[in-house]
C-alpha positions as MATLAB code, in Angstrom:
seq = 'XXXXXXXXXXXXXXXXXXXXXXXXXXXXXXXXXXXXXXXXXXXXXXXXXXXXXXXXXXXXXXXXXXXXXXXXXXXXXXXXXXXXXXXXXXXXXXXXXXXXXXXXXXXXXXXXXXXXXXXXXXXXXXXXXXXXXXXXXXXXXXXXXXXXXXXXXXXXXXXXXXXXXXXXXXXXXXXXXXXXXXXXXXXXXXXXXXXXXXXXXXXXXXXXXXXXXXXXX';
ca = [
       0.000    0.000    0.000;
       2.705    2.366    0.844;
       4.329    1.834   -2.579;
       1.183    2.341   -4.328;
       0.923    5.767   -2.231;
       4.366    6.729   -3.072;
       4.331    5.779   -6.673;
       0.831    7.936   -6.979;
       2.432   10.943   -5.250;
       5.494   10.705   -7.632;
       2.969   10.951  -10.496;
       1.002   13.310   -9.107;
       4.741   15.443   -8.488;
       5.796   15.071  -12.172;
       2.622   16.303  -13.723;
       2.595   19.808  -11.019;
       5.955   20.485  -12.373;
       6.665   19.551  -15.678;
       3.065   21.006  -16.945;
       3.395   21.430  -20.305;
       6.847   20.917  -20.820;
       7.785   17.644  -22.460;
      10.741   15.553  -22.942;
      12.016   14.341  -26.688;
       9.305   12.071  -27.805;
      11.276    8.361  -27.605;
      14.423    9.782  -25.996;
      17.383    8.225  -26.430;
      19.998    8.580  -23.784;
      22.646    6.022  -25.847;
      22.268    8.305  -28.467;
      22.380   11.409  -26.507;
      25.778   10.286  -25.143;
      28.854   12.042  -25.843;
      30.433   15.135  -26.434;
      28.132   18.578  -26.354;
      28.961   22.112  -26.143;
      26.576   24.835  -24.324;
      26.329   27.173  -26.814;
      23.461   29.072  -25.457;
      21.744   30.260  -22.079;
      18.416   32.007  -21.366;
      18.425   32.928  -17.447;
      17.211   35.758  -16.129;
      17.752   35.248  -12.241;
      18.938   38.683  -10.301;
      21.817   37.116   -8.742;
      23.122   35.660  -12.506;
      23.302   39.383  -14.251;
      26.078   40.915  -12.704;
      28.050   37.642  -14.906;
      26.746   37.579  -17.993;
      29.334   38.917  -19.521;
      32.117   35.915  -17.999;
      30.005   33.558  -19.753;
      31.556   31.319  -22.376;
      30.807   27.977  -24.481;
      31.651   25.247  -22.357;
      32.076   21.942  -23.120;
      30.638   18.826  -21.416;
      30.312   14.895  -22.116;
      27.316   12.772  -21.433;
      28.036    9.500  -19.943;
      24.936    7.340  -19.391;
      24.993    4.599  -16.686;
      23.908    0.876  -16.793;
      20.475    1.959  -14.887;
      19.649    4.426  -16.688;
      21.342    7.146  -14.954;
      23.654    9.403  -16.589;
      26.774   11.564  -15.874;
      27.207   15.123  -17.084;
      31.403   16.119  -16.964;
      31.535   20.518  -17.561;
      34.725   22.191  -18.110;
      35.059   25.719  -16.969;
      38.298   28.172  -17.916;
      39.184   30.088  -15.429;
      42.611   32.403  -15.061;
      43.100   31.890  -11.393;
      42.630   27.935  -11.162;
      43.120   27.290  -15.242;
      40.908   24.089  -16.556;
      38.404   22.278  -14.141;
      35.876   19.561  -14.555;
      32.945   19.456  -12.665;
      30.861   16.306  -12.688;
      27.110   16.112  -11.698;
      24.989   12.902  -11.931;
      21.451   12.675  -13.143;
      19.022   10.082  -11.953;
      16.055    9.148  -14.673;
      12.887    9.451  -13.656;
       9.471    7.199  -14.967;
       9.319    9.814  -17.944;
      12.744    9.168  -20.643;
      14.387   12.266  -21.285;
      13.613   13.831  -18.022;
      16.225   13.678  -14.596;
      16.868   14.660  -11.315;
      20.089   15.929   -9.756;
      20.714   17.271   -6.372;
      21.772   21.145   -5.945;
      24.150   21.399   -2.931;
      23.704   25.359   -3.588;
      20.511   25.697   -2.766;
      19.924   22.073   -0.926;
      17.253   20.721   -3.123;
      16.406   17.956   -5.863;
      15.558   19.772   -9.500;
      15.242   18.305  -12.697;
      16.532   18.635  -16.102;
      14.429   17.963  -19.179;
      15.531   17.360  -22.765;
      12.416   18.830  -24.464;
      14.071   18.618  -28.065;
      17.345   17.165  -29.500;
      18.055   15.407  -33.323;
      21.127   14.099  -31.194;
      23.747   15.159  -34.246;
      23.524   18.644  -34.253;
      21.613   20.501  -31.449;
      19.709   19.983  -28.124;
      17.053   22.080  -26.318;
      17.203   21.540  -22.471;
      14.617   23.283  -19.672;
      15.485   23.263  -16.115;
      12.487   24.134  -13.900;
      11.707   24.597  -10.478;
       7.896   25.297   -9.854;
       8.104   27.305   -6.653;
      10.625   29.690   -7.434;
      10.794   31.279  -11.026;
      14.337   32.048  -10.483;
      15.582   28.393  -11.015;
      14.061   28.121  -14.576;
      16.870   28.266  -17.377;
      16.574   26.879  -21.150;
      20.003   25.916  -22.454;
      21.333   25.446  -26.190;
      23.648   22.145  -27.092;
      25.644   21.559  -29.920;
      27.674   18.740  -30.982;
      29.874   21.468  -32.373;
      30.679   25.132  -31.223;
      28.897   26.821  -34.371;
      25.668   25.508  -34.867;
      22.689   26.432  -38.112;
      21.516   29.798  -37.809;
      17.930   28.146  -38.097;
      19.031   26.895  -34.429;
      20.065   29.430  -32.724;
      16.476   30.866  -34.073;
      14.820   27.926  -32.311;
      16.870   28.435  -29.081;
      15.621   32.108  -29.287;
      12.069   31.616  -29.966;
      11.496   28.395  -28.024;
      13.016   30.574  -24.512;
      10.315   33.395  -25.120;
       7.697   31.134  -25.316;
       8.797   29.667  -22.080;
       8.469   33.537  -21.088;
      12.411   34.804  -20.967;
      12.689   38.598  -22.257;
      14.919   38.795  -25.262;
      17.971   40.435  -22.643;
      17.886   37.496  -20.927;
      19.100   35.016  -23.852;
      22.631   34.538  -24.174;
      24.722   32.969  -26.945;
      28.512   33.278  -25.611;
      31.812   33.313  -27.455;
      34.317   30.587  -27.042;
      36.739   30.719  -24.075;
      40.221   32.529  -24.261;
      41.924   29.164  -23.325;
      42.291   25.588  -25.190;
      39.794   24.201  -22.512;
      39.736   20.809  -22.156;
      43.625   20.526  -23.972;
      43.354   19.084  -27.468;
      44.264   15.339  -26.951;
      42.703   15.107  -23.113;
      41.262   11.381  -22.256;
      37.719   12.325  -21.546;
      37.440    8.782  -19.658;
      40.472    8.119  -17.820;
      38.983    9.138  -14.720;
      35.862    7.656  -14.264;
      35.452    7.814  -10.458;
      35.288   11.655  -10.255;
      33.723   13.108   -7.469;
      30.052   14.613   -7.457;
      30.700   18.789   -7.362;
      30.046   20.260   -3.476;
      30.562   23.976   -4.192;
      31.605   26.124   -1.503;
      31.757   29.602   -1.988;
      34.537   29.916    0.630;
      36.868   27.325   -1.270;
      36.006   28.516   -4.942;
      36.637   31.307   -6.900;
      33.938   30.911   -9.137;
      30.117   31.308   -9.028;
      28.117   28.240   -9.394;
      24.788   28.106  -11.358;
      23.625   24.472  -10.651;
      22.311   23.947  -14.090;
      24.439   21.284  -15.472;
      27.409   22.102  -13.406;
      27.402   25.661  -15.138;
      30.200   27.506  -13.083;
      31.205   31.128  -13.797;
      34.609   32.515  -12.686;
      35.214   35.881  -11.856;
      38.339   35.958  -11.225;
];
C-alpha cells in the first residue's frame, strides 16, 4: 500500500511540475551520449546578471549509466585555477528524457528535461523549479561550437515562449583558453567526485544547471 501511495504521489509530483513541458518524444539517452557544447543560455535570475558577460561555451560529455542514470562532466576556464571539470549525476525518472540531480547550492532535488534534440547537431534543455521562477533556465547544445543559424532561431524563440525577455538570452563566445587541452582522455577518470561547491573554497560562481560555473576571477 505504501508503494502504491508513493508511486501515486510521484505521479502526481511530475505532472505539477513539468506542466506542459515535455521531454524528446522516444528519448534516447545512448544516443544522446557524448560530447556537447553549451552554446546558449536564457536565465534571467537577479543574482546571474552581474556575470553575464564571464560567460563562455563550455564543453561537457554525457556518460549514461547501466540503470539508466547518466553523468554530465563541464569544463570551466578560469585564469586563477586554469581548466576544471565538474561532474554532476542525473538520476532518470518514470518519464525518458527527463532527470533529477541534487543542488548542494541551494539544498534541493531539481530536474533537467531534454524537451528537443536530433542528437547530431543541437539539443534544447529546460530546467524548472515550480516554486521559485528564479531556477528556470533553457540551455542550447551543440555537438559542435557553431551551430545552423535556423538553431540558434529555435533556441531564441522556443526561450520566449517559455516567457524569458529577449535580454535574458545569451549565446557566448568561445573561451580565451584551449579548454579541455586538445588530446585530453575524456574517460580516464571515471570515479570523479560529485561537485560540493563552496563559496569559501572557490573562486567561481556556481549556477547548478548542469554544473554551469562562472569565474570571476
Amino acid at each position: 500500500m505504501k508503494f502504491i501511495l508513493l508511486t501515486i504521489a510521484w505521479a502526481v509530483l511530475l505532472r505539477d511540475t513539468f506542466g506542459n513541458i515535455q521531454p524528446q518524444e522516444n528519448f534516447d539517452l545512448k544516443r544522446f551520449a557524448g560530447k556537447w557544447y553549451r552554446v546558449g543560455l536564457a536565465y534571467d535570475s537577479p543574482s546571474f546578471a552581474a556575470f553575464k558577460n564571464k560567460l563562455t561555451i563550455n564543453m561537457g560529455i554525457v556518460e549514461p549509466k547501466e540503470n539508466g542514470d547518466a553523468n554530465m562532466t563541464m569544463w570551466t576556464m578560469s585564469k586563477s585555477t586554469g581548466c576544471k571539470s565538474k561532474t554532476c549525476t542525473y538520476t532518470k525518472t518514470t518519464l525518458p528524457g527527463v532527470f533529477t540531480y541534487f543542488s548542494t547550492r541551494h539544498n534541493r532535488i531539481k530536474d533537467v528535461t531534454v524537451v528537443q534534440t536530433n542528437y547530431s547537431e543541437y539539443a534544447l534543455l529546460f530546467k524548472f523549479k515550480k516554486f521559485n521562477r528564479e531556477y528556470s533556465q533553457v540551455s542550447l547544445y551543440g555537438r559542435t561550437q557553431k551551430l545552423r543559424p535556423e538553431l540558434i532561431e529555435k533556441f531564441k524563440k522556443y526561450a520566449m515562449q517559455q516567457g524569458f525577455p529577449e535580454q535574458s538570452i545569451m549565446t557566448p563566445p568561445p573561451p580565451a583558453g584551449n579548454c579541455p587541452p586538445s588530446g585530453h582522455n575524456f574517460f580516464a577518470n571515471r570515479n570523479v567526485e560529485k561537485y560540493n561547491f563552496s563559496s569559501e573554497q572557490s573562486p567561481c560562481v556556481y549556477f547548478p544547471f548542469l554544473c554551469v560555473c562562472v569565474c570571476v576571477r
